[in-house]
N, C-alpha and C positions, 0 to 999 in steps of 0.2 A: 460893052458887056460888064455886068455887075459884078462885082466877087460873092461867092457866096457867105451868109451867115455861119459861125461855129456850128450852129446847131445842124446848119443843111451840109456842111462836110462832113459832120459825123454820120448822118444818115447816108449819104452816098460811099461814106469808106466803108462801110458798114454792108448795103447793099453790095458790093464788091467784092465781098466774102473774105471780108479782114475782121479778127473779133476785135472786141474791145481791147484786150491784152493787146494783141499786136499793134492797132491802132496806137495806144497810152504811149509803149515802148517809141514809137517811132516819131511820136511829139506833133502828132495828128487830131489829139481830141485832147478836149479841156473835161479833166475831171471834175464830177459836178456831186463826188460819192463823200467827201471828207463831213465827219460829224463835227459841227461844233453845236455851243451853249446858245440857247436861244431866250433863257428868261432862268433866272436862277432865283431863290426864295430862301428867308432862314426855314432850317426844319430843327427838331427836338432829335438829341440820340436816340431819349426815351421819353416815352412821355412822364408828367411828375407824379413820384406816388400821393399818396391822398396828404403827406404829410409836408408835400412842396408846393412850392408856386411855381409859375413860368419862368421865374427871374432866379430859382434858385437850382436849373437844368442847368444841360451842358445845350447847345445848339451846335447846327452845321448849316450845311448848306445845299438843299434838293436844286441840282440840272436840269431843267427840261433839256433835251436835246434835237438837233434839226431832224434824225431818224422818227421820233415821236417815242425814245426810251428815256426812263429817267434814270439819275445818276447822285448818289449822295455824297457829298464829301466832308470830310470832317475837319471843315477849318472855319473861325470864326467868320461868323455873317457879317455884310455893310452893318453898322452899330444903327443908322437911322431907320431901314429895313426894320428890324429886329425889334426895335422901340414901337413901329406898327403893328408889327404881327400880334408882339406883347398886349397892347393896348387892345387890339379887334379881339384877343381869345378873352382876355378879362372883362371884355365889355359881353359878352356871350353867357359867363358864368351866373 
């Protein structure tokens, strides 16, 4: 006899009339809900007024996240990221 896959014990503990909560509690089903960063990008605090460049903003850094929400944080970008980004908006202008 095979053991079954995680995924087909969670469906039969499930079918069984156990919720997830109880299930999780009892170390029955492998949580599959935890967000994390999926692709992260330099962003601008702001964008620059007409009297700035790109280079003379503050940057951070836009999350995507595995949920499909995004997330800003405001701590300096990969420096080579950054240098891209810079480079594609100036090539644009």
């Amino acid at each position: 006899m095979t053991k079954p896959h995680n995924d087909d014990a969670h469906i039969k503990t499930a079918e069984n009339g156990a919720s997830s909560s109880d299930t999780a509690e009892k170390g029955n089903l492998i949580m599959k809900d935890s967000v994390y960063v999926v692709r992260s990008v330099p962003y601008w605090v702001a964008p620059p007024e007409p009297h700035e460049t790109f280079r003379d903003i503050e940057w951070g850094v836009m999350e995507v996240l595995s949920d499909n929400t995004l997330r800003f944080v405001r701590k300096p970008p990969n420096k080579r990221d950054l240098e891209k980004m810079i480079q594609h908006l100036e090539s644009q202008c």
